[in-house]
KEKE-3310 file (N, C-alpha, C; in steps of 0.2 Angstrom, whole numbers, plus 5000, padded with zeros to 4 digits):
npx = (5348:5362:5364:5373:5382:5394:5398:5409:5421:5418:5413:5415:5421:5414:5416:5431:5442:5450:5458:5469:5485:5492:5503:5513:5524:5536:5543:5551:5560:5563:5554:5546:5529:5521:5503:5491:5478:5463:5458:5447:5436:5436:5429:5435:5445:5455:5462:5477:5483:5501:5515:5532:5548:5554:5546:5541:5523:5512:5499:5493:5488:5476:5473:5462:5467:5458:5446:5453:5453:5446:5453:5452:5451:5464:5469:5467:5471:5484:5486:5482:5494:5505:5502:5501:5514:5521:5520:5523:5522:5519:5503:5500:5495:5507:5516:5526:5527:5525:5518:5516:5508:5500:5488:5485:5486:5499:5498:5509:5506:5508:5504:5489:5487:5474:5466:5452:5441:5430:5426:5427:5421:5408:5409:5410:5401:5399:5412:5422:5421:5437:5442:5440:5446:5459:5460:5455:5464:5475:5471:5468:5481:5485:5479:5482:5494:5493:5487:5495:5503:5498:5488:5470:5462:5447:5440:5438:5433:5426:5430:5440:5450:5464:5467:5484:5494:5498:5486:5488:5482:5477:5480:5469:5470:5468:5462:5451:5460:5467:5479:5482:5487:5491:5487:5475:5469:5453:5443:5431:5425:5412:5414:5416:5408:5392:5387:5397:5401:5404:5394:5393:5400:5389:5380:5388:5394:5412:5426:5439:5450:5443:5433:5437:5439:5424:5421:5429:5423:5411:5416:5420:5407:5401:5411:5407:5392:5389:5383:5383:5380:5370:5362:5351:5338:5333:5343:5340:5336:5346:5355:5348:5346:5362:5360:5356:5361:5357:5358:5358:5361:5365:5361:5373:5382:5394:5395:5410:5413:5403:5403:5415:5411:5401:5407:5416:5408:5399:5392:5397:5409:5421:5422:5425:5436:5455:5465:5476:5472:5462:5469:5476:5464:5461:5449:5448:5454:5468:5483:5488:5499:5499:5507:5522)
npy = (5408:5404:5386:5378:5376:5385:5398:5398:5402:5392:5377:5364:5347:5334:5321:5308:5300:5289:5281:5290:5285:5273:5276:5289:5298:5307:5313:5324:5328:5316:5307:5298:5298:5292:5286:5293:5297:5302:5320:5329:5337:5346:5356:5348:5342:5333:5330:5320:5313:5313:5305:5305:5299:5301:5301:5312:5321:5329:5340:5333:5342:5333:5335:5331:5326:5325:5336:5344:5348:5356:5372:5385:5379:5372:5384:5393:5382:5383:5396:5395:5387:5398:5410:5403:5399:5409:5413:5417:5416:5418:5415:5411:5394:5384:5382:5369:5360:5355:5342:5330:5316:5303:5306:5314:5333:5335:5346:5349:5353:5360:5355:5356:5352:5351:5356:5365:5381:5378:5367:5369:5376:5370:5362:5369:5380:5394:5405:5414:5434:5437:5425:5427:5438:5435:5427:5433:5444:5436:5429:5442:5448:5442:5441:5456:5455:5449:5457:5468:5462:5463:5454:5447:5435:5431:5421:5419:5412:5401:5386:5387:5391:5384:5376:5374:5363:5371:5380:5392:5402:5398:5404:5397:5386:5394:5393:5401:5416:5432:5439:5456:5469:5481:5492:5500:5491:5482:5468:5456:5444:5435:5425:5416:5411:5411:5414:5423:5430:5446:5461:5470:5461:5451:5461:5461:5471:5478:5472:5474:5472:5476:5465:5456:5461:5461:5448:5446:5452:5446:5431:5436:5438:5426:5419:5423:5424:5412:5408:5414:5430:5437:5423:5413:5401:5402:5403:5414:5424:5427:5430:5443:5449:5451:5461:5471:5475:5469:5466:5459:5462:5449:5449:5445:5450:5462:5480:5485:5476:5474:5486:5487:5476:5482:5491:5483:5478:5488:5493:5500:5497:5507:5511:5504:5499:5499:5482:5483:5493:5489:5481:5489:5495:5495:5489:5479:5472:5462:5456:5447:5439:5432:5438:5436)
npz = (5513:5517:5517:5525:5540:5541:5534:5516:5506:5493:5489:5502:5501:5509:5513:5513:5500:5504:5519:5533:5532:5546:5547:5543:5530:5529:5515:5513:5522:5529:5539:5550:5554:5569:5567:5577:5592:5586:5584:5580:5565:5550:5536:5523:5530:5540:5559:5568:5581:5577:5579:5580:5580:5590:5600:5601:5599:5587:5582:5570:5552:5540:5523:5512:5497:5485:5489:5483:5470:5461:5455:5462:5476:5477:5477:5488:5498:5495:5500:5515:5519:5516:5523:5537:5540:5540:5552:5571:5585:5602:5605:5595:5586:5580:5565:5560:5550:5533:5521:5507:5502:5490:5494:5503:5508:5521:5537:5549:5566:5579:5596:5605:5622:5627:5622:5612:5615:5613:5617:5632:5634:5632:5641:5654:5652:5655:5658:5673:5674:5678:5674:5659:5655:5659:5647:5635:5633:5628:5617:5610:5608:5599:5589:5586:5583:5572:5564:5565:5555:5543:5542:5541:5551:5549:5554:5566:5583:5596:5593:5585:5594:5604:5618:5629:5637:5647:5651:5641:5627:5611:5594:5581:5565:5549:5537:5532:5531:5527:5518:5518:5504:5504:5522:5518:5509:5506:5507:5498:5500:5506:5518:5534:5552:5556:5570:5573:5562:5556:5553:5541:5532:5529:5524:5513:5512:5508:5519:5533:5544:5553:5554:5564:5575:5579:5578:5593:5600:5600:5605:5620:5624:5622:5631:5644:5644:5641:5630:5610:5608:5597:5592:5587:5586:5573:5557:5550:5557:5566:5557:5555:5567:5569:5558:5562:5575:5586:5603:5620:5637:5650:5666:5673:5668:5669:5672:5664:5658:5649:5644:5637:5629:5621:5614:5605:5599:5587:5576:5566:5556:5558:5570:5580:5592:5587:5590:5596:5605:5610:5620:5631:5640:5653:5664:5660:5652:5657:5658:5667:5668:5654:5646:5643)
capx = (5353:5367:5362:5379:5384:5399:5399:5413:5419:5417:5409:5419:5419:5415:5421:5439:5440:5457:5457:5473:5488:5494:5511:5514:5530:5540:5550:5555:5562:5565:5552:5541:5527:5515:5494:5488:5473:5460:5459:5441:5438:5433:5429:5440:5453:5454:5465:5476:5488:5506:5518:5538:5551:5557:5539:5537:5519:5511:5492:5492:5481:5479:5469:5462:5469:5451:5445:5456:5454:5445:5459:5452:5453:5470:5474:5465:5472:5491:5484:5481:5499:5509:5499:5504:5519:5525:5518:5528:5520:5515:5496:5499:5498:5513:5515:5533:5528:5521:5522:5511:5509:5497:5481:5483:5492:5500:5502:5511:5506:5508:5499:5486:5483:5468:5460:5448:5440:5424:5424:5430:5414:5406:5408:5408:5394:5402:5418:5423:5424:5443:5444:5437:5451:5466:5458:5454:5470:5478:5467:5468:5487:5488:5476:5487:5500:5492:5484:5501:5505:5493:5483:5463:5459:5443:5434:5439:5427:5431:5433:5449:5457:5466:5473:5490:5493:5500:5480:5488:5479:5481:5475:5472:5465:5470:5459:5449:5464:5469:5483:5481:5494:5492:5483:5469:5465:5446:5438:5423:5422:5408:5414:5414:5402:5387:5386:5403:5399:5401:5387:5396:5401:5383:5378:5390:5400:5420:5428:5446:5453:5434:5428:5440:5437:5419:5423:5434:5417:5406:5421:5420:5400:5400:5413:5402:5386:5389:5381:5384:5375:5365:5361:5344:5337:5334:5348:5339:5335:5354:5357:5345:5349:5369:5364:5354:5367:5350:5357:5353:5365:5359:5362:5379:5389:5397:5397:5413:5415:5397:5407:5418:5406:5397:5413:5420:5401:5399:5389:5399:5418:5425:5420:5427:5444:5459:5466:5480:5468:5460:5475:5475:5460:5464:5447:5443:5460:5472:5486:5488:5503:5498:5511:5527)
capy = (5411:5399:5381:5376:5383:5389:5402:5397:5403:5387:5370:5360:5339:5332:5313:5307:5291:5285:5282:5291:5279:5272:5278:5294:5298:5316:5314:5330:5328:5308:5308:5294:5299:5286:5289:5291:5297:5306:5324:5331:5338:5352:5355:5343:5340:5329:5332:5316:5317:5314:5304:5306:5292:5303:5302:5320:5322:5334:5340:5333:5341:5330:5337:5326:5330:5323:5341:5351:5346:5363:5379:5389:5376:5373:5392:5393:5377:5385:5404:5395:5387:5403:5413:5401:5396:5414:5415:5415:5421:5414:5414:5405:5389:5383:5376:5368:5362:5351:5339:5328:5308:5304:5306:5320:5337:5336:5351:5348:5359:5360:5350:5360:5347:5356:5353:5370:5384:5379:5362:5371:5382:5365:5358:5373:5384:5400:5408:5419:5436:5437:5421:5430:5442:5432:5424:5439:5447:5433:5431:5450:5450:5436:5447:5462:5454:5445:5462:5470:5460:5463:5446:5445:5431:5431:5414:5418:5409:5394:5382:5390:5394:5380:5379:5371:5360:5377:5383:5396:5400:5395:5405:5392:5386:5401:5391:5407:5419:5433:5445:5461:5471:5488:5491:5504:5487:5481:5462:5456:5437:5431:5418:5414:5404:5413:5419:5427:5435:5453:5464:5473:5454:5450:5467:5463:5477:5477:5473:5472:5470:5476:5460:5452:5465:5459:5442:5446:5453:5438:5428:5438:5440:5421:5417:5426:5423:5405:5407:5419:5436:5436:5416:5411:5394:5404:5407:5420:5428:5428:5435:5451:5453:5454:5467:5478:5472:5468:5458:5461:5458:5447:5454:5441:5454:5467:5486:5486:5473:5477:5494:5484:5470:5485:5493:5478:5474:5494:5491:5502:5494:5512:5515:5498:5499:5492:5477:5486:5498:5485:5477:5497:5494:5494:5486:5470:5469:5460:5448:5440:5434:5429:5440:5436)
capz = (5509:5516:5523:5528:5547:5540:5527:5516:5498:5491:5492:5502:5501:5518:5514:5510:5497:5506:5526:5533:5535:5551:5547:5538:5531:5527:5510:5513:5532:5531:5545:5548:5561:5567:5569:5586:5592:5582:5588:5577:5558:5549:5531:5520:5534:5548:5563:5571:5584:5574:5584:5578:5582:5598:5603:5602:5597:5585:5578:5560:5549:5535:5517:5507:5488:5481:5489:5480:5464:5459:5456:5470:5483:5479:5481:5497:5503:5496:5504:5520:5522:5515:5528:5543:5539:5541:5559:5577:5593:5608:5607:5587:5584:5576:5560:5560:5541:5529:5516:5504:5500:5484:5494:5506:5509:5528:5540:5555:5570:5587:5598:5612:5623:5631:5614:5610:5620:5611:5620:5636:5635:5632:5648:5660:5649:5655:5662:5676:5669:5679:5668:5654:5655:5656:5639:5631:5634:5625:5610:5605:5608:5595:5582:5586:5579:5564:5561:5562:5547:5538:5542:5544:5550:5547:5556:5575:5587:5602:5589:5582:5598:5606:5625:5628:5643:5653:5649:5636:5621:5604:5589:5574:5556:5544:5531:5530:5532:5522:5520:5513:5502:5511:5526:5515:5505:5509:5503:5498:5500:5511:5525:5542:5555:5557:5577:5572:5555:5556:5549:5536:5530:5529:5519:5507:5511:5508:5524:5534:5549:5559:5556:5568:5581:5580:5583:5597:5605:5600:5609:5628:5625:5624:5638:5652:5645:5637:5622:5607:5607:5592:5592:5586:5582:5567:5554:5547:5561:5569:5553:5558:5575:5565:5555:5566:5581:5592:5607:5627:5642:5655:5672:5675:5664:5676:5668:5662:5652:5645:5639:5631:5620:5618:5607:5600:5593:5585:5569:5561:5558:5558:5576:5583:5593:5585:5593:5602:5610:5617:5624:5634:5642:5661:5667:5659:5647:5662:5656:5671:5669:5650:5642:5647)
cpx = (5359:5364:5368:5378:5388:5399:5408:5413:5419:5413:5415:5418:5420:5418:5427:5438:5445:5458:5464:5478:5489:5501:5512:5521:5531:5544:5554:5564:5564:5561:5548:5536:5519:5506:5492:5480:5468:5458:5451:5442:5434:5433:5431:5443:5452:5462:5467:5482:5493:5512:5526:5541:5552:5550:5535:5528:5516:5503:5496:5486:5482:5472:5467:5465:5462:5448:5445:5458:5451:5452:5459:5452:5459:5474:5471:5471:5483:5493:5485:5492:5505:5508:5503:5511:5526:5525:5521:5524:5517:5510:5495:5499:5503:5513:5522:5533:5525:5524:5515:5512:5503:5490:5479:5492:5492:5502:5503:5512:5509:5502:5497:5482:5477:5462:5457:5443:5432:5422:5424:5422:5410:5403:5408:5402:5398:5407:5416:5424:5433:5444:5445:5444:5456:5464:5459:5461:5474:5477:5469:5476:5489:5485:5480:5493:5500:5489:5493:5504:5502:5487:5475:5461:5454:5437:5436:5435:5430:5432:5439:5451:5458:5469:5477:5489:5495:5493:5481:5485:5481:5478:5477:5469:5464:5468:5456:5453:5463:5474:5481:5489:5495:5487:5476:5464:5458:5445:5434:5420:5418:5409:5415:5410:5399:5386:5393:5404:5399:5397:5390:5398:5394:5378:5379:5394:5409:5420:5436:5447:5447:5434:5430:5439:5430:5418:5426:5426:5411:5409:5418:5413:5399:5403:5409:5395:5383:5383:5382:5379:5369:5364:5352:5343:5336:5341:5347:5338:5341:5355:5355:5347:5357:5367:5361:5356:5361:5355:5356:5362:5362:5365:5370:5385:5388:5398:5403:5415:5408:5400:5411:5416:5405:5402:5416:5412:5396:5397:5392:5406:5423:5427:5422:5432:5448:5462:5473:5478:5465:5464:5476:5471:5462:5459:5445:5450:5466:5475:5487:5492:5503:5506:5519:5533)
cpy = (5406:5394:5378:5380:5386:5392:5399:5400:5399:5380:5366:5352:5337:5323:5312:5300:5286:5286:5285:5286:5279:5275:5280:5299:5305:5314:5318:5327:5319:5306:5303:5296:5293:5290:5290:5293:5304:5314:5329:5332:5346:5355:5350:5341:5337:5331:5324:5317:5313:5311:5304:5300:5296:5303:5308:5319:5330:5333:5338:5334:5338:5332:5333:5329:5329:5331:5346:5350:5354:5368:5382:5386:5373:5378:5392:5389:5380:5391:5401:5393:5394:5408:5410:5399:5402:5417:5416:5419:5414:5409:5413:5401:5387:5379:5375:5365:5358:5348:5334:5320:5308:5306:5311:5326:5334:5342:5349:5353:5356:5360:5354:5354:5348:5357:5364:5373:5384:5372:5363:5372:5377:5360:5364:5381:5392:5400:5414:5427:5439:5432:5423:5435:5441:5430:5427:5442:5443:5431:5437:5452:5445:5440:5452:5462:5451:5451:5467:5469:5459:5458:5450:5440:5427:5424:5413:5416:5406:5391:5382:5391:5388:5382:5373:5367:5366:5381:5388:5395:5400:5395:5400:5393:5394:5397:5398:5414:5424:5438:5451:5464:5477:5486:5495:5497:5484:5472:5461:5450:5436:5427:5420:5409:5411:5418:5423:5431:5444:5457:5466:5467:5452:5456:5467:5470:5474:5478:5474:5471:5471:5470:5457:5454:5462:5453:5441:5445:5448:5435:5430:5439:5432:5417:5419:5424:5415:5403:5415:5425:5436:5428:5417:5403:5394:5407:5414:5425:5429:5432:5443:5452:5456:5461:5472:5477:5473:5463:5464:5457:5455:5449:5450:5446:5460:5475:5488:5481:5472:5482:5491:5481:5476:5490:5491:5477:5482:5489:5495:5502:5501:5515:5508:5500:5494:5488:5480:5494:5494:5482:5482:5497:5491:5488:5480:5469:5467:5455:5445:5437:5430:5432:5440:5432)
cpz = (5510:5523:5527:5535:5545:5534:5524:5508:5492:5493:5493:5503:5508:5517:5510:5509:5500:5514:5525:5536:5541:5552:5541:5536:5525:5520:5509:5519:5532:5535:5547:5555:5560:5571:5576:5587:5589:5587:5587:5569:5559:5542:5530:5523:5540:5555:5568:5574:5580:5577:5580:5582:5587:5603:5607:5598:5595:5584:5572:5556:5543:5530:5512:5498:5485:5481:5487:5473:5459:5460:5461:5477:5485:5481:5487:5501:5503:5501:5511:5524:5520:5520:5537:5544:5539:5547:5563:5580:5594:5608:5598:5586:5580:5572:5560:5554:5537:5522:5514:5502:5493:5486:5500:5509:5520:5534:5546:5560:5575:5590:5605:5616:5627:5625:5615:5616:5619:5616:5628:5638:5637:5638:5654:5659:5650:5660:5668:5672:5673:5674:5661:5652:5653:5649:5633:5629:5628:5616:5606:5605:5604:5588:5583:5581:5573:5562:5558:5556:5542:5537:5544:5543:5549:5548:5564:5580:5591:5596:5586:5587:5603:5614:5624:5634:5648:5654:5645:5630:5615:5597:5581:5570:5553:5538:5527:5528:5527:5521:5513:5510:5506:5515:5522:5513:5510:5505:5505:5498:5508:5515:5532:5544:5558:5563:5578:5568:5557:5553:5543:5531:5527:5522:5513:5506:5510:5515:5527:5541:5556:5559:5562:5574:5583:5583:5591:5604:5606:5607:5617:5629:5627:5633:5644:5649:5644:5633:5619:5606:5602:5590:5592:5587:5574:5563:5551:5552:5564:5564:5554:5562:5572:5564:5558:5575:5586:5597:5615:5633:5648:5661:5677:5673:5667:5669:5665:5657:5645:5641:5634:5625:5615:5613:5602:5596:5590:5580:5567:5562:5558:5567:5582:5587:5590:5590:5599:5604:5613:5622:5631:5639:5649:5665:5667:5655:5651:5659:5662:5670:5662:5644:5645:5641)
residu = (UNK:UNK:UNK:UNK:UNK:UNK:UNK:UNK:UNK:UNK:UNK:UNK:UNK:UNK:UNK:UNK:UNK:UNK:UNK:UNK:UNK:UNK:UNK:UNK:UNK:UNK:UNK:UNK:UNK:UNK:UNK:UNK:UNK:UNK:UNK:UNK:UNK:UNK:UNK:UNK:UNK:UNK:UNK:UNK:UNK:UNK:UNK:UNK:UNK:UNK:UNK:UNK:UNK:UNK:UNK:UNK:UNK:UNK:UNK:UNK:UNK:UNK:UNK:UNK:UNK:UNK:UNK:UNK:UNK:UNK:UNK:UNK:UNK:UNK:UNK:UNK:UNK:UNK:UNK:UNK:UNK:UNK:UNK:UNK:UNK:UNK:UNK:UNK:UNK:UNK:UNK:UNK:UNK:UNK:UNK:UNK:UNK:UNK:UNK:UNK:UNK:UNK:UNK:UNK:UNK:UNK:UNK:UNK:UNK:UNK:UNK:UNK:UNK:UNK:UNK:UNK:UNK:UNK:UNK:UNK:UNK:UNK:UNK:UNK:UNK:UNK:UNK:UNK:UNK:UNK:UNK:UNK:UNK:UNK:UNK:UNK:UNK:UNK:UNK:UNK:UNK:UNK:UNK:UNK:UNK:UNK:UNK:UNK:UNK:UNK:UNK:UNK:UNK:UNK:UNK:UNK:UNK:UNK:UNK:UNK:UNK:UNK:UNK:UNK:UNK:UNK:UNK:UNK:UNK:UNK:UNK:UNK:UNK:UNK:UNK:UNK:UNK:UNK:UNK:UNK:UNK:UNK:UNK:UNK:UNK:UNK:UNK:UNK:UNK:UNK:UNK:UNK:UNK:UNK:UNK:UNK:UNK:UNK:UNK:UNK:UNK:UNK:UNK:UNK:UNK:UNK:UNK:UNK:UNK:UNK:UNK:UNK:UNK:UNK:UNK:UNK:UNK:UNK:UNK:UNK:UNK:UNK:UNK:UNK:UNK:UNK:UNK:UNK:UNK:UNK:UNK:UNK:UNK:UNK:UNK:UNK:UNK:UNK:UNK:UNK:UNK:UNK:UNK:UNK:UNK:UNK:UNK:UNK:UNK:UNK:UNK:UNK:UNK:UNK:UNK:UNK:UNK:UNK:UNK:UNK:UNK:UNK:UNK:UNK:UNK:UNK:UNK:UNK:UNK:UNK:UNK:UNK:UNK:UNK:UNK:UNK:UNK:UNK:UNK:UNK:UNK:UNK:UNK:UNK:UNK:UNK:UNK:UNK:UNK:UNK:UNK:UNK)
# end
């Protein structure tokens, strides 16, 4: 069905014809910031750190314009900045703003210098679930508030959540995003990444704000077990265990945060808790010192 890892609702161009300069300059802002070190990529876009004459450094995501040469890749690519660009909490990465030279758009974030919780995962395979908590806590009090506003962000994994140097998390990349008009509205576009995918997404059904809930529980399934619940070597088979929500706990995960996966990963989005009920959650939902 889809060979890419990443479901996305277009095809995006993985090479850029023009390297990024050494030194990239705001016409807006008068700014001139110089290249530093390269940070990862993702789709069309590369990520390098952004250095400013005060030698603040930022994450710069930089877009190649070759990529966004089709209509709907430049509404997305517009969708994603009108989206973040209206954000503020804590546990969001911050876009302080953007601007474009002939061969790529620029958004200028803030920089988590603990890089991503997928590389975190990476090197330590799995979390404490006291860890897991503090984490968790912080995550879903970032979707609480993008749900507030009507946002689904609809591609939550490690890889979008950034730590800072204080270890604070840092929810990113709203490529995928979408804001609804009312809260009733439903959508029907297919994306994500695969071991995050909620079933109703898969189905082909209209979704909203569930899918998020979904990922939240992939998320804390993976922190304690370190790896994703439904993960195969097959895609098609991930894909099944998704829609008939098949997974297994192994004997590491403590009966109360098994209550919880086992609510956030409800095959049916109706039956999910919303994000500020799980905040509620007395035995595994602890900020720790995260909200303050």
């Amino acid at each position: 069905m889809f060979k890419n890892k990443q479901m996305v609702p277009s095809n995006k161009k993985k090479d850029m014809s023009k390297p990024i300069p050494e030194v990239v300059y705001n016409p807006n802002s008068q700014i001139t910031y110089r290249r530093g070190s390269y940070l990862g990529k993702g789709g069309f876009a590369r990520c390098y750190e952004l250095i400013d004459r005060n030698k603040t450094v930022f994450a710069g995501k930089a877009v190649a314009k070759s990529a966004l040469l089709k209509p709907s890749n430049k509404e997305k690519m517009a969708q994603e900045i009108s989206i973040h660009k209206a954000l503020s909490h804590k546990h969001i990465v911050q876009l302080y703003t953007y601007f474009e030279d002939p061969d790529y758009i620029y958004l200028i974030l803030e920089l988590c210098e603990n890089r991503s919780l997928m590389e975190l995962q990476k090197r330590r395979n799995f979390v404490t679930e006291p860890e897991a908590r503090y984490f968790m806590y912080q995550i879903v009090y970032a979707v609480q508030y993008l749900h507030e506003r009507l946002i689904i962000h609809r591609d939550l994994k490690l890889g979008n959540i950034f730590i800072n140097s204080n270890m604070q998390l840092k929810v990113g990349d709203f490529g995928l995003a979408t804001q609804l008009t009312h809260r009733d509205e439903r959508k029907d576009t297919l994306c994500g990444t695969p071991n995050y995918i909620a079933p109703e997404m898969l189905q082909r059904k209209k979704h909203s704000f569930e899918v998020d809930i979904w990922a939240c529980g992939c998320i804390l399934y993976t922190f304690i077990c370190g790896r994703p619940p439904f993960e195969t070597s097959s895609l098609q088979e991930t894909y099944t265990r998704i829609k008939h929500c098949t997974f297994e706990f192994p004997s590491v995960v403590g009966c109360h945060a098994a209550e919880v996966i086992t609510q956030l990963l409800h095959p049916e989005p109706a039956k999910r808790p919303r994000a500020i009920d799980i905040l509620k959650y007395p035995k595994i939902m602890s900020n720790n010192g995260a909200k303050t």
